[in-house]
N, C-alpha and C positions, 0 to 999 in steps of 0.2 A: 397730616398731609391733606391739602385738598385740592376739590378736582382740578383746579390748573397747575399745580405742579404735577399732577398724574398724567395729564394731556400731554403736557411739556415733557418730561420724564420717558412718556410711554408713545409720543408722538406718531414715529414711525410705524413700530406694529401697529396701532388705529388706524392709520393710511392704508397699509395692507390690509387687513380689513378689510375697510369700506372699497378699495380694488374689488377683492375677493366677492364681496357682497353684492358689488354692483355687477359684476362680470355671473354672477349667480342668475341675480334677478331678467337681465338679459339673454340667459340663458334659458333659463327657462321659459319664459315668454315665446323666442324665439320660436324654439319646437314645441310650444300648443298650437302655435297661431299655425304654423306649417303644418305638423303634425299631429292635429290634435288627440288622434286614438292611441296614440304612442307614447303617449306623457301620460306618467300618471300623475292625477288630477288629486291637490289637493287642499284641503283649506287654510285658511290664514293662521290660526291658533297651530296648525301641524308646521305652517314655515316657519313663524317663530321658535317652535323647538328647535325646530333643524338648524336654524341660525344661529341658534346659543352654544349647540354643538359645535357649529362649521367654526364658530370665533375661537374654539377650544384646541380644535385641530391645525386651525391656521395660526395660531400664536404656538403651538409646539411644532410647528413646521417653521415656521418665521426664526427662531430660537436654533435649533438642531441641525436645520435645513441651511443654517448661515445665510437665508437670507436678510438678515439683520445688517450685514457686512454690504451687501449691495446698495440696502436703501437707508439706511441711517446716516444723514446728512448729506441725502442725494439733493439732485438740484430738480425743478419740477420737471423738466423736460426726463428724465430717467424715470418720476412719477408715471406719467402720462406715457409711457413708451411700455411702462410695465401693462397698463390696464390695457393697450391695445393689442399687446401681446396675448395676455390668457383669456380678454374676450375674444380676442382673432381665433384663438386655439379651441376653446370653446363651442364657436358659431361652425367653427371649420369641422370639429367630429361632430354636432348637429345634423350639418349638411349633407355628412354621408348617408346618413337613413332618409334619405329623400327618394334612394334608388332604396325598393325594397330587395334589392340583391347584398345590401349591406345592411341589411336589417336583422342581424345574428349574431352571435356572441361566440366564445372559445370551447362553450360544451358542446357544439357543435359541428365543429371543426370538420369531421366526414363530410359534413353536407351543404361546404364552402361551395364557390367557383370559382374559376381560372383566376376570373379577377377580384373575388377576396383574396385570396390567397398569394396572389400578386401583390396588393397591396402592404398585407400583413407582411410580408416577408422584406418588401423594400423598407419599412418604417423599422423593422428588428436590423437591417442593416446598415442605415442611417445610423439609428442609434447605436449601436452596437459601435463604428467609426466615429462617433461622434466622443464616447467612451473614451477609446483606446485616446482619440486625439489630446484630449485631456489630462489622459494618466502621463503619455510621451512626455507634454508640454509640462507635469510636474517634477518630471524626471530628469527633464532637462534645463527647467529653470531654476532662479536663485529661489533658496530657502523661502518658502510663506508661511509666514509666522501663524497661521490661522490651519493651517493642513496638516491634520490627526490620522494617520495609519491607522489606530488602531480605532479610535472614531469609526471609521467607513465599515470596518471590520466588525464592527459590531451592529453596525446599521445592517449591512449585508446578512449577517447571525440571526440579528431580530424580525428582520424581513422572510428570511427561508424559516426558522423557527414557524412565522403566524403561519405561513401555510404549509409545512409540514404535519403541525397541530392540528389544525382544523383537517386537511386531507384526512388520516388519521383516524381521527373523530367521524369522518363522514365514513369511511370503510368499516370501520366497527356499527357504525348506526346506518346501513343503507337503506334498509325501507324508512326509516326516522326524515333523513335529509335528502335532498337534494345536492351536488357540490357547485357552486356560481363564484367563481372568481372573478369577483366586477370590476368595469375596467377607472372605479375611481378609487378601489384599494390599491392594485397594481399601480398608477401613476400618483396618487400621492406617495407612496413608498419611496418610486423613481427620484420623486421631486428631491428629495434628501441628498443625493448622492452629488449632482453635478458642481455648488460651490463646495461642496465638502473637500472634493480631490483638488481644486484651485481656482483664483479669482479671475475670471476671464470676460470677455463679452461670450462668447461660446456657452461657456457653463451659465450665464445667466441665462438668455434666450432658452436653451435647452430646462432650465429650472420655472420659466414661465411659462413655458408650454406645456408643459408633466403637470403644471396647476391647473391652467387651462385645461384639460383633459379631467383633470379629476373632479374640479368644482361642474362640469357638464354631465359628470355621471353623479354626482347628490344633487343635482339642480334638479333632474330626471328620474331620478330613481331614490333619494333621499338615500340614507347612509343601510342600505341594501348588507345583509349579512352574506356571508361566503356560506356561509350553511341555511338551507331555505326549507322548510317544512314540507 
């Protein structure tokens, strides 16, 4: 096999990809130039780790996540709507750390204000409707050959499992760790679930957005452990 049947072959997840890559590299740019004390700063040989990883995680996300099923034999215009989607999502949870009243994370949660707390709560009830709209619209439509019950079911298992685990972990070892639930573990998870329950414009958008959010937290924070020293 050589590399133009592998191109060819393997076309799409490449494309996603280079989306993902590109919507990275913009993203991180984005918040040094704005914010520079807030990014951590690092060097070239540490991006290319992180990017052999990121291709790692976005090819078992591309696979699992059925985004395979979106873009494989899209036309360009669904290309290009994708990359403006999760760099949109991306630039967009950037932006909130411009106010430093949104400069704070979930272990901190007491010493939110009105208006994090607003926020958080409107984006858990979006989503949360956005959910339900989904599961309704599979409920009530014709059979899709691509939508596994037990699939989500196990996605949803594997997801409370890692953080069960690691919480766990961190209550047996607390002067050891710290517990950080970052917010690009949490949305790469998410990203999984929205084509899994059915094929929708809905579920996509909602599926480029959860990427967006989480390629913005390894853009920034590099692939950041739930347990921190």
């Amino acid at each position: 096999m050589n590399i133009v049947t592998i191109i060819e072959n393997y076309k799409y997840v490449i494309i996603f990809n280079i989306i993902c890559i590109i919507s990275y590299i913009v993203s991180y740019n984005y918040k040094k130039q704005a914010i520079p004390d807030k990014v951590h700063i690092r060097p070239f040989n540490d991006h290319c780790k992180t990017i052999i990883l990121f291709i790692v995680f976005n090819t078992v996300l591309y696979f699992f996540g059925n985004i395979n099923l979106v873009l494989d034999n899209c036309k360009l215009n669904t290309i290009l709507l994708s990359l403006i989607l999760i760099c949109g999502a991306s630039i967009f949870f950037s932006s909130l750390s411009f106010n430093k009243e949104f400069q704070t994370d979930l272990t901190r949660y007491n010493k939110w204000s009105d208006n994090v707390k607003l926020l958080f709560f409107t984006f858990i009830f979006i989503t949360i409707t956005c959910f339900s709209y989904l599961i309704k619209e599979n409920s009530t439509s014709e059979y899709n050959d691509f939508y596994n019950k037990n699939k989500v079911k196990k996605l949803i298992l594997i997801a409370l499992s890692y953080y069960i685990i690691t919480f766990v972990i961190y209550k047996l070892n607390k002067n050891k760790y710290v517990y950080h639930p970052h917010h690009w573990t949490i949305f790469y998870i998410m990203a999984f679930f929205p084509n899994n329950i059915i094929e929708s414009d809905l579920a996509y958008i909602m599926s480029m957005i959860f990427i967006g959010f989480y390629i913005q937290g390894v853009a920034v924070y590099n692939y950041s452990s739930i347990l921190q020293d």
